[in-house]
C-alpha positions as CSV (number, residue, x, y, z in Angstrom):
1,X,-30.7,21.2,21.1
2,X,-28.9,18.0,21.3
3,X,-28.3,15.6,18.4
4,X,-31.1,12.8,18.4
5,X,-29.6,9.1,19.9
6,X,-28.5,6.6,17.7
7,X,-30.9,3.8,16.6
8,X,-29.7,0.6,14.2
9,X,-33.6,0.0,14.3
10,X,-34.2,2.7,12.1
11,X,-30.7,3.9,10.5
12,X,-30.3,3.8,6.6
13,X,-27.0,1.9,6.7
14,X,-26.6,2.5,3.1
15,X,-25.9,6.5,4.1
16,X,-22.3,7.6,5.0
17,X,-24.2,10.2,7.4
18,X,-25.1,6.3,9.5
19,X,-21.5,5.6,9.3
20,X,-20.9,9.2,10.6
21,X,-23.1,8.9,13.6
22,X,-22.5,5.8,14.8
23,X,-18.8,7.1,15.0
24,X,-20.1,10.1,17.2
25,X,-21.4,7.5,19.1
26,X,-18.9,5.2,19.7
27,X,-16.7,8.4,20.7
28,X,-19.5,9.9,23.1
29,X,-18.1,10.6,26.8
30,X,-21.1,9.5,28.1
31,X,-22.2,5.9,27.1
32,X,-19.7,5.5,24.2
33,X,-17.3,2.8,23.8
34,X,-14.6,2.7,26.6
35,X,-12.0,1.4,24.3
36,X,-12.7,4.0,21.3
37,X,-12.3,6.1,23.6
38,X,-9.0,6.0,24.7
39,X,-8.0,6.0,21.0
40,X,-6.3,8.9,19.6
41,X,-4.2,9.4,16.3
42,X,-1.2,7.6,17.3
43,X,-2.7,4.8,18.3
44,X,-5.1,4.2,15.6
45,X,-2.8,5.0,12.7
46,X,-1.0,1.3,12.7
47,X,-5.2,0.6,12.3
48,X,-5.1,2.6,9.1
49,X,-2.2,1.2,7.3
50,X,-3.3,-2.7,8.1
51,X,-6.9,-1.6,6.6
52,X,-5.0,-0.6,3.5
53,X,-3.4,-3.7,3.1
54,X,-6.4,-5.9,3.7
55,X,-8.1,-4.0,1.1
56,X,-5.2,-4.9,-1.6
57,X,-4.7,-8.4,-0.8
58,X,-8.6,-8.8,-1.4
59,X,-7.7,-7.4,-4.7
60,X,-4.9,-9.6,-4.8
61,X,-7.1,-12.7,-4.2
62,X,-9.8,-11.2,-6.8
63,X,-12.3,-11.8,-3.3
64,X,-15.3,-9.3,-4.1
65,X,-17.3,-10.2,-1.4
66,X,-14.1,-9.4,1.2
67,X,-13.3,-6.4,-1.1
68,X,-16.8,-5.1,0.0
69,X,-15.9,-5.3,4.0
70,X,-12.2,-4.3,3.6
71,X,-12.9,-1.1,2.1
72,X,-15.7,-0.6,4.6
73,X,-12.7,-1.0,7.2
74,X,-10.9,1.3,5.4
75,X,-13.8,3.9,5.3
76,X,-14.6,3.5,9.0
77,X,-10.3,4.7,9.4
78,X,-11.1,8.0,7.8
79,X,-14.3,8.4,9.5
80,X,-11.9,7.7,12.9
81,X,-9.7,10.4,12.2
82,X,-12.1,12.8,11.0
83,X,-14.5,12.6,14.4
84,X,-11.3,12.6,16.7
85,X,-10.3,15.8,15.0
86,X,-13.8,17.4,15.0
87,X,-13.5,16.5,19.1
88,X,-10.2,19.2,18.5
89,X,-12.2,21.4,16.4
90,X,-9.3,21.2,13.7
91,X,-11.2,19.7,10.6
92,X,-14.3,17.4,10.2
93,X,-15.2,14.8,8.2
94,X,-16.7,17.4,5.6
95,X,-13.7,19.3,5.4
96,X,-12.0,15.9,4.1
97,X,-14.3,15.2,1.2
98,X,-13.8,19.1,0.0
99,X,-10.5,18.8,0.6
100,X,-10.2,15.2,-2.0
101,X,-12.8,17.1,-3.9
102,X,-10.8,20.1,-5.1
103,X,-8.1,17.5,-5.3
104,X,-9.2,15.9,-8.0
105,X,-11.1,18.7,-9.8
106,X,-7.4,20.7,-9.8
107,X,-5.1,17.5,-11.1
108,X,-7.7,17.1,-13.9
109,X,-8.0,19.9,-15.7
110,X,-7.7,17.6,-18.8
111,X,-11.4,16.4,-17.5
112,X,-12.8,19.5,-15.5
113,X,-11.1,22.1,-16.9
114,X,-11.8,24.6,-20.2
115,X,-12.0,23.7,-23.2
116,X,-8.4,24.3,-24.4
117,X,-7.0,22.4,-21.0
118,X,-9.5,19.1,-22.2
119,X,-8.5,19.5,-25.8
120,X,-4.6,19.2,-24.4
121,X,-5.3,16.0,-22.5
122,X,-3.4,14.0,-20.3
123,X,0.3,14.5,-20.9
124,X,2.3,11.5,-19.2
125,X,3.4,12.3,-16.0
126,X,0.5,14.6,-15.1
127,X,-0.4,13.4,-11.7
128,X,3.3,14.0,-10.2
129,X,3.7,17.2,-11.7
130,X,0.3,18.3,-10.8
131,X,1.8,17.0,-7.1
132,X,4.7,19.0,-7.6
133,X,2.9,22.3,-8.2
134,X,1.3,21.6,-4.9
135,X,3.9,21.6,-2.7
136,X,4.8,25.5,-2.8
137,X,1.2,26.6,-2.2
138,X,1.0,24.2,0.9
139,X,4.1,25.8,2.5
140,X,6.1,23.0,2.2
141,X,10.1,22.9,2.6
142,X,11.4,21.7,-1.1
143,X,14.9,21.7,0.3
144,X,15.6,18.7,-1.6
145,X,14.4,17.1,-4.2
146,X,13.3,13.9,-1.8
147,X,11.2,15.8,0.3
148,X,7.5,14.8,0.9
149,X,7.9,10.9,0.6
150,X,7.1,9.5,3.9
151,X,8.9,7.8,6.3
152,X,6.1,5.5,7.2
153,X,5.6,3.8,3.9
154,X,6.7,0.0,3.2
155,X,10.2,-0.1,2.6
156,X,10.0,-1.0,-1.3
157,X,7.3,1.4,-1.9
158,X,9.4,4.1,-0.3
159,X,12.5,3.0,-2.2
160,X,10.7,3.8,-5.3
161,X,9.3,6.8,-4.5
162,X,13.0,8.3,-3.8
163,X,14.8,6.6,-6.7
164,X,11.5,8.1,-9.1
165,X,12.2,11.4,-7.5
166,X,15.8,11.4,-7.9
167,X,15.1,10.4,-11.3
168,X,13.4,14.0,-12.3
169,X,16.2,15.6,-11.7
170,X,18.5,13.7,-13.3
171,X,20.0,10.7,-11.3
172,X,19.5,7.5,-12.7
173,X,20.9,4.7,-14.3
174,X,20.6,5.0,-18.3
175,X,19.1,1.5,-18.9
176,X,17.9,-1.2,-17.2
177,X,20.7,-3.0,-18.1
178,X,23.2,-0.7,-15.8
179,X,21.1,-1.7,-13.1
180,X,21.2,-5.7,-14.0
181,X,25.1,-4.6,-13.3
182,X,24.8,-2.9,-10.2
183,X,22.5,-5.9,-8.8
184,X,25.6,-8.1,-9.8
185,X,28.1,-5.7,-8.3
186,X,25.9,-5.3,-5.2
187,X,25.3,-9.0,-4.3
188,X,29.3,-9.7,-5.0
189,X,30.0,-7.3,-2.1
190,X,27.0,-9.0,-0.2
191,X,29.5,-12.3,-0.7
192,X,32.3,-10.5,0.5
193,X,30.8,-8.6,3.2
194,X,31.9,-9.8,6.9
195,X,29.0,-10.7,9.1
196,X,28.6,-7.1,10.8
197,X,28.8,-5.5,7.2
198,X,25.8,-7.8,5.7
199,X,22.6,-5.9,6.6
200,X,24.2,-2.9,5.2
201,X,25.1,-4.6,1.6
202,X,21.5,-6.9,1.5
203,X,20.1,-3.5,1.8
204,X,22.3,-2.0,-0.8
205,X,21.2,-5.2,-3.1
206,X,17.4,-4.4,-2.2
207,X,17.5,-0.9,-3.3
208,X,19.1,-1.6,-6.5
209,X,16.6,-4.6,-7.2
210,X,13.9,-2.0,-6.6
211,X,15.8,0.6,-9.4
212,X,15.1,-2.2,-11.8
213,X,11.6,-2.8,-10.9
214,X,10.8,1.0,-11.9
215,X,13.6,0.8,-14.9
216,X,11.2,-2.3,-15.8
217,X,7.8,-0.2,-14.9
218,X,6.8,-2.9,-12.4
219,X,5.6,-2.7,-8.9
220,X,7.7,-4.2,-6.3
221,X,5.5,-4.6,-3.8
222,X,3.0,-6.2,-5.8
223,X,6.1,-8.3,-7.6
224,X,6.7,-9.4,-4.1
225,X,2.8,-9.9,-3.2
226,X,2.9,-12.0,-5.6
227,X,5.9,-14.0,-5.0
228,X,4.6,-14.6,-1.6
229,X,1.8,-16.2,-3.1
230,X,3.3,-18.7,-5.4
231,X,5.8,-19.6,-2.0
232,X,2.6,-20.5,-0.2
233,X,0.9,-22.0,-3.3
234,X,3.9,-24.5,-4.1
235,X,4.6,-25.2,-0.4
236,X,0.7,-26.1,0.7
237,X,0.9,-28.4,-2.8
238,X,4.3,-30.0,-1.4
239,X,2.5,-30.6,1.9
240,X,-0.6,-32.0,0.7
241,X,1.4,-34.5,-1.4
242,X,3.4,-35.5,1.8
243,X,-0.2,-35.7,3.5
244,X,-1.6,-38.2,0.9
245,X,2.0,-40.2,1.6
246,X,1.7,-39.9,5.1
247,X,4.6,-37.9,6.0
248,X,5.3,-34.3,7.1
249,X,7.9,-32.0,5.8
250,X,9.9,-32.3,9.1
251,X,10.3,-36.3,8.0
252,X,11.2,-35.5,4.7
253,X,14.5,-34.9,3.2
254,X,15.5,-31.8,1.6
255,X,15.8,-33.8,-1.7
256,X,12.3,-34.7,-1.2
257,X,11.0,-31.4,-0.8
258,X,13.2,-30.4,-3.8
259,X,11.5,-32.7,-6.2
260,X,7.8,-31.7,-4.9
261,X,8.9,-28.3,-5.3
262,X,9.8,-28.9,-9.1
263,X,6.7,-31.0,-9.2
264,X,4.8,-28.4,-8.1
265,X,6.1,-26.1,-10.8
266,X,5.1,-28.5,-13.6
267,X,1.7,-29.0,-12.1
268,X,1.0,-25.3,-12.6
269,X,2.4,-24.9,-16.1
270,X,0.1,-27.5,-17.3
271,X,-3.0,-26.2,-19.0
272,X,-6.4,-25.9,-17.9
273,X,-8.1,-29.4,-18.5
């Protein structure tokens, strides 16, 4: 017997099973969406990754109203994935949540497990080395100690990864301070770098800067996120006060912007009135 046709009119669209079906839908041969379906893995996977960041710059922007519809966006990318590979008959969308189930039930055994496991609690650490234990039971090839960070992540984020994994066994800077040094030495062969040489060397100064960032337990990206965000902050201040004047940056002096700049720096350290 074939499943029953979608209808909005009477759907609970509180139920993930709505959000299932609609994605069957969507994907059916036979009155479904032409351009779902052309999509495949490939193509939808840049999808994926730009859901991810809308759903942390609503974060970012403390926006719980858009946090509600990101994350919906980012829900409908798993539901994707999961239908196209139930078309392949590899996995379906139940398959995932046991899959995350079990996942989380195993790497807390300070929560889920006996009562001698949830009297030892957390130790620090737990979730990598929980990771690590992992690996061997899924088959993986732990050649080297950098394996199983992905290639596809953000530059910074996978920096980090591989610097924290090089870490474990062993290789790292001492302090925080060795790395303020190697920033210094990095950026003075940046200087002396000839033109052809200077990706190579901003990229040595990059990783370093990102060695401190974990040294100094901060994220990068999100140190980054949030430099972005003060640029755009100072520079829309700096354009509204050349608004009110009647000007534009592109008739202003650099001196000029200078001096809004700094005045836009005051105007944020000064308290709430």
């Amino acid at each position: 017997m074939s499943a029953q046709p979608f209808d909005p009119a009477t759907a609970d669209f509180r139920s993930i099973l709505t959000l299932l079906r609609i994605m069957r839908a969507l994907r059916e041969p036979q009155g479904g969406c032409p351009w779902d379906l052309e999509q495949n893995f490939d193509t939808i996977a840049p999808y994926t990754i730009e859901e991810a960041y809308e759903v942390a710059d609503a974060i970012e922007r403390k926006d719980m109203a858009g946090l509600v519809q990101e994350l919906g966006d980012l829900l409908l990318q798993v539901v994707y994935h999961a239908q196209m590979a139930a078309e392949q008959r590899a996995f379906a969308f139940d398959d995932v949540v046991e899959a995350i189930c079990r996942k989380m039930v195993r790497r807390h055994p300070h929560v889920f497990g006996d009562e001698k496991a949830r009297s030892a609690g957390a130790a620090k650490s737990f979730w990598e080395t929980m990771k690590a234990t992992e690996k061997p039971e899924q088959g993986a090839d732990r050649s080297s100690a950098l394996e199983g960070v992905p290639t596809a992540l953000p530059a910074l984020t996978r920096a980090l990864k591989l610097q924290a994994k090089a870490a474990r066994v062993g290789f790292d800077w001492p302090s925080s301070e060795d790395v303020i040094e190697k920033i210094f030495e990095e950026a003075a062969e940046l200087r002396a770098a000839p033109s052809a040489g200077q990706q190579e060397e901003f990229g040595d100064m990059l990783f370093a800067a990102v060695n401190l960032a974990r040294h100094l337990d901060i994220d990068p990206e999100a140190a980054l996120r949030g430099a972005n965000a003060k640029f755009t902050r100072r520079f829309a201040y700096i354009e509204h006060a050349l608004h009110a004047a009647g000007k534009s940056p592109e008739e202003s002096s650099l001196q000029e912007l200078d001096d809004l700049w700094d005045e836009a720096k005051r105007h944020e350290l000064k308290p709430d009135s």
